[in-house]
C-alpha positions in Angstrom: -24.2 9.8 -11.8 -24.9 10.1 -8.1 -22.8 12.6 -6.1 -20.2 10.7 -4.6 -20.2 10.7 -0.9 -17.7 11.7 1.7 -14.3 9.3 2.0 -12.3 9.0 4.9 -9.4 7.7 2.5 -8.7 7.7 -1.4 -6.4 5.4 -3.3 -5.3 5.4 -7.1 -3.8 2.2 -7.8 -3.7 -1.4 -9.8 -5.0 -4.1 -8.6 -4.3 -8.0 -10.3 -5.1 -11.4 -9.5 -2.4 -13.2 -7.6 -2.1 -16.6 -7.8 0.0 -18.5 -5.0 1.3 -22.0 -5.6 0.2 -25.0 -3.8 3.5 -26.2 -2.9 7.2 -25.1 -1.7 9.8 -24.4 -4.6 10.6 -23.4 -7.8 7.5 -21.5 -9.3 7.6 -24.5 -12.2 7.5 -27.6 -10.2 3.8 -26.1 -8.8 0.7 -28.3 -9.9 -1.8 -25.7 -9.2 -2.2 -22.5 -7.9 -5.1 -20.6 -5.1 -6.1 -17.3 -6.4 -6.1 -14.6 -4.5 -5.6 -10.6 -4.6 -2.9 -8.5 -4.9 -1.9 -4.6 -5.1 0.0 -2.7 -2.4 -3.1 0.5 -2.9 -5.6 -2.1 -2.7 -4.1 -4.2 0.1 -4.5 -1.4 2.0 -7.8 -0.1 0.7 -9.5 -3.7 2.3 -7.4 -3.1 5.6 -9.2 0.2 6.2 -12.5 -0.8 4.6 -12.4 -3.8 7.1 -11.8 -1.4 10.2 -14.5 0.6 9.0 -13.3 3.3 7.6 -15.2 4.9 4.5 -12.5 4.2 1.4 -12.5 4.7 -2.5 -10.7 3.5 -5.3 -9.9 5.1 -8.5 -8.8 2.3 -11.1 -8.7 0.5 -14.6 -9.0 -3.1 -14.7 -9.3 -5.1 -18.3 -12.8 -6.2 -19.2 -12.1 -10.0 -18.7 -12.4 -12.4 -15.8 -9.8 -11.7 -14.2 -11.0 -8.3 -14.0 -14.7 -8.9 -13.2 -13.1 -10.9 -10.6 -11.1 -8.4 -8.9 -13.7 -5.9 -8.8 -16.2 -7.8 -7.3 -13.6 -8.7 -4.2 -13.4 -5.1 -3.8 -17.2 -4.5 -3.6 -17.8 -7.6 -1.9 -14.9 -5.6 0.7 -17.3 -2.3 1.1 -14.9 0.0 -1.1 -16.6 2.4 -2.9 -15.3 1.4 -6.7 -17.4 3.6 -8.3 -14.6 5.4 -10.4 -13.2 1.9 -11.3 -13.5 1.1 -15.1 -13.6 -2.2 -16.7 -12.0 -1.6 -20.0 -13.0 -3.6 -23.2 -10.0 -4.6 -25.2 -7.7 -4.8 -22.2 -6.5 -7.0 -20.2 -6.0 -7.2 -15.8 -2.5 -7.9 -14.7 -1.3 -11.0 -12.7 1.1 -12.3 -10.7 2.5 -15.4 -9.5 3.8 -16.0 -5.9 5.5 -19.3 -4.9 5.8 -20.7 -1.2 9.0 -20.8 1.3 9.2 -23.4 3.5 10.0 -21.3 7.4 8.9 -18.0 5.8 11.0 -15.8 3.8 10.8 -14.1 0.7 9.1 -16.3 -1.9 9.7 -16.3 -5.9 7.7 -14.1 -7.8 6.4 -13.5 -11.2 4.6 -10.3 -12.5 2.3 -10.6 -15.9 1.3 -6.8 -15.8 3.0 -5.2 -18.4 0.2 -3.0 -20.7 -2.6 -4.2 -18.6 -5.4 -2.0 -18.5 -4.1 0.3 -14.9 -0.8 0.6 -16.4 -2.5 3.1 -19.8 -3.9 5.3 -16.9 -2.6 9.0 -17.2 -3.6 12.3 -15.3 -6.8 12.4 -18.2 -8.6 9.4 -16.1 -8.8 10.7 -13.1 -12.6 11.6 -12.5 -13.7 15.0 -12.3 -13.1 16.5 -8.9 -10.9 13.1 -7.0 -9.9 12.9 -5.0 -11.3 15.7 -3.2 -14.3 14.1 -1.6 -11.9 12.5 0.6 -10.2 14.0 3.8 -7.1 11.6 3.2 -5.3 10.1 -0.2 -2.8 7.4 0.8 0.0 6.8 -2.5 2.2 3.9 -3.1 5.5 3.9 -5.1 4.1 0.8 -6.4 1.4 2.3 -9.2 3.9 5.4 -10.1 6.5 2.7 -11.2 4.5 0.8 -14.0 4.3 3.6 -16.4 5.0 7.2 -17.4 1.9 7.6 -17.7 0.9 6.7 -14.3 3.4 8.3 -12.5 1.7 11.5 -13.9 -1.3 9.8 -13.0 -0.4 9.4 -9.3 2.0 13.3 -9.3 -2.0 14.6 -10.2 -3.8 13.1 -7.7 -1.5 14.1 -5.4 -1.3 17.7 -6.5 -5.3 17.8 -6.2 -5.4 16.2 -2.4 -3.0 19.2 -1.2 -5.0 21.8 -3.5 -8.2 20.5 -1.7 -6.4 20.6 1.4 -6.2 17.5 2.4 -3.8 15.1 3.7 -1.2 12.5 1.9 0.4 9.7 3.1 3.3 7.9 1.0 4.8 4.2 1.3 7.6 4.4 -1.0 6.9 0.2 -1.6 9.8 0.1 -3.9 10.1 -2.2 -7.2 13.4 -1.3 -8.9 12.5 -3.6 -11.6 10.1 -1.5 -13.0 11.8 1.7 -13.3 14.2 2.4 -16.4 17.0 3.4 -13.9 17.7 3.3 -9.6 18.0 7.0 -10.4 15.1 7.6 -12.1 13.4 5.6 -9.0 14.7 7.5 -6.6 14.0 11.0 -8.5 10.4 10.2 -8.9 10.1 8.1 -5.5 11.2 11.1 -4.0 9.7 13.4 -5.8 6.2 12.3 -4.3 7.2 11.9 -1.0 8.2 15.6 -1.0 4.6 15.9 -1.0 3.0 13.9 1.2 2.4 14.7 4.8 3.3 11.3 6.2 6.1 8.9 4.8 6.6 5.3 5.3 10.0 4.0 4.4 11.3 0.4 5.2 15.0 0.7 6.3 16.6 -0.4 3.5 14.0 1.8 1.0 14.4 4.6 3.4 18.7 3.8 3.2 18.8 3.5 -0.6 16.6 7.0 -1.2 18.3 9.4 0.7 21.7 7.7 1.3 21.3 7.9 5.5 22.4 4.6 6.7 20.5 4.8 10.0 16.8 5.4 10.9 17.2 8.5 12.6 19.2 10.3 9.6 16.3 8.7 7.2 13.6 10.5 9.3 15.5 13.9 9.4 16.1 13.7 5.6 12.6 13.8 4.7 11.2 15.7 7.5 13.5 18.7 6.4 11.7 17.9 2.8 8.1 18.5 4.3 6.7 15.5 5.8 5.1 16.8 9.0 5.8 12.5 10.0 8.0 9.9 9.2 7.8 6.3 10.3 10.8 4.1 9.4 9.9 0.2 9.2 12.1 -2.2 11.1 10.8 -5.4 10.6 10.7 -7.3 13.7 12.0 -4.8 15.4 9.5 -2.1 15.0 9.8 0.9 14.0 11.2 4.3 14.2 9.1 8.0 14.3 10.1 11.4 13.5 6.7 13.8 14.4 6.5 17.8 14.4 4.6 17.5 17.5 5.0 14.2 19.2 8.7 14.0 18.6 10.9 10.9 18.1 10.6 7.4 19.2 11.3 3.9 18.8 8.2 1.6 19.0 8.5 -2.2 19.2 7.3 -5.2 16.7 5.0 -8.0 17.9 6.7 -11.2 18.3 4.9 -13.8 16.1 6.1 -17.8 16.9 6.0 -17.9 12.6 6.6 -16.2 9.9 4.9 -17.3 7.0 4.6 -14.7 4.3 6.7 -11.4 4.5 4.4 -10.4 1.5 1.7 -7.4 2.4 3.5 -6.9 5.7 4.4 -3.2 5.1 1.0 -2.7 3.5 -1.0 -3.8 6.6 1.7 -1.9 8.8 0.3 1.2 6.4 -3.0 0.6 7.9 -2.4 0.5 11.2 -0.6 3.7 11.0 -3.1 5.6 8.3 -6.3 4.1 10.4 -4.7 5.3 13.9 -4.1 8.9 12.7 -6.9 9.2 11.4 -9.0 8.1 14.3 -6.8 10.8 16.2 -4.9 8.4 17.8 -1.6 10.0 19.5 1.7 9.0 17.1 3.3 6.1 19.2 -0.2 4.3 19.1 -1.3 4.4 15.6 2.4 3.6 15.0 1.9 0.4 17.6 -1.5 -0.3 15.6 1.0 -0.8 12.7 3.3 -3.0 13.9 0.4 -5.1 14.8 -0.8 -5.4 11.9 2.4 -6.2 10.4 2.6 -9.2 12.9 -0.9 -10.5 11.4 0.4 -10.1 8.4 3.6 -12.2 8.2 1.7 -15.0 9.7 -0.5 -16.1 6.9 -0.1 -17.2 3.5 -2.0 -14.3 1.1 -1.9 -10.8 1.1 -4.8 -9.4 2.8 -5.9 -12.7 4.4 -4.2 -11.2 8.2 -5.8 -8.0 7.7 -8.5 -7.9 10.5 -11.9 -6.4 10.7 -12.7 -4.0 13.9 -13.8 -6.4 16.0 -10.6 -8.6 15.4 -8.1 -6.0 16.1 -7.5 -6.6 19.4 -6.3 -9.8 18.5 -3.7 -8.3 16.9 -0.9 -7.6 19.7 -1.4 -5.7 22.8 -4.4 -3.1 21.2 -7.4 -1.5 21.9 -10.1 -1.6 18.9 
């Protein structure tokens, strides 16, 4: 096995084949579906691939099409998947995503329950990950599908700090796949306590500490560790707390339409993740974010806005 080589960024998560329906309404009445990818870890493991940063991903997919599929997007992307398995006898989750006519959240369906990621425990991490790279970015997402993974994701975590590097943590919540809201918020928590920078929407952010506004969201989990917090607004932005830059409000990009809310706080992840790791001051990777959130809304799949280097200037009012 070759030595793997330096990564600016490691992520640990499923990926699964998303399949978006070819016309506006109930999930049922659609004749056909465009497939596409989906993952929140992976979503933002193309975002940063496509701004050039060096990125790996540490997975299991099922050995079937679906899962041949997925993992030659990811290649195809420039993500080093070398510590992705395809496993024989499994099978790659899916989901399906219906359309809103003017935007808003559309129906969804998720076919991912014992696929191959979800059997993943702190045993399948390869030797040494996530250590090669200077920054592991974590997701509630992959600690939510099983036990199992939540020890997955509590290990690799554990290992970034040991090595001495840096965490970042979107909390991305899905309550439906926890056994309880408290069990979410013990082990949603739990991992942010460890991660250098946290990314909480507002209402995440409101329903896991129990601060109502973005300020007392901020304070709450800086006086657990983070060194930053950035609270998602929506359209209207978003909030920092910084050990050395301080606090500030930042503003969101108008867009004329919103088209898919889906992906939006995952491209926001790397504008934020990509900017501090470039060394960009706090209020301008946090701008970057925003602007990528703007992209994001205004097209139909999930990482179909993210842009490449050359694009990001396109993206709002930024320098690429």
């Amino acid at each position: 096995m070759p030595t793997t080589p330096a990564l600016d960024v490691a992520l640990l998560g499923e990926m699964m084949v998303l399949l978006v329906a070819d016309r506006a309404g109930p999930l049922e009445d659609a004749q056909g579906f465009l497939k596409r990818t989906a993952g929140a870890e992976t979503n933002v493991a193309i975002g940063l691939a496509r701004l050039g940063l060096r990125v790996g991903w540490a997975s299991r997919l099922g050995d079937d099409s679906f899962g041949r599929w997925l993992l030659a997007q990811m290649r195809a992307e420039g993500v080093d998947c070398r510590h992705v398995a395809l496993v024989p006898g499994t099978r790659s989750g899916f989901m399906l995503k219906g359309r809103v006519d003017g935007g808003g959240d559309p129906p969804i369906e998720y076919h991912r329950a014992g696929s191959a990621a979800s059997r993943m425990g702190p045993g399948d991490l390869p030797a040494g990950w996530p250590a090669p790279a200077r920054h592991l970015h974590a997701t509630g997402v992959f600690p939510a599908i099983s036990a199992s993974a939540l020890a997955c994701q509590q290990e690799a975590v554990r290992r970034q700090r040991a090595a001495g590097g840096t965490v970042s943590f979107d909390p991305n919540l899905r309550p439906a796949l926890w056994p309880s809201t408290e069990a979410m918020r013990t082990g949603i928590n739990a991992l942010a306590a460890q991660a250098h920078w946290v990314l909480p929407g507002l209402e995440e952010g409101r329903l896991l500490t129990g601060q109502a506004a973005p300020e007392g969201i901020a304070r709450w989990y800086r006086a657990r560790g983070a060194s930053l917090v950035v609270v998602k607004l929506g359209a209207e932005g978003a909030y920092f707390d910084d050990a050395a830059a301080g606090c500030g409000h930042v503003p969101g990009v108008p867009v004329d339409r919103v088209v898919d809310t889906v992906g939006a706080g995952d491209a926001f992840a790397v504008g934020v993740v990509s900017g501090l790791l470039e060394g960009l001051p706090v209020p301008q990777a946090v701008a970057r974010g925003c602007a990528l959130g703007a992209c994001a809304v205004q097209v139909l799949g999930d990482t179909e806005g993210l842009p490449t280097r050359a694009q990001l200037a396109g993206c709002g009012t930024l320098q690429p």
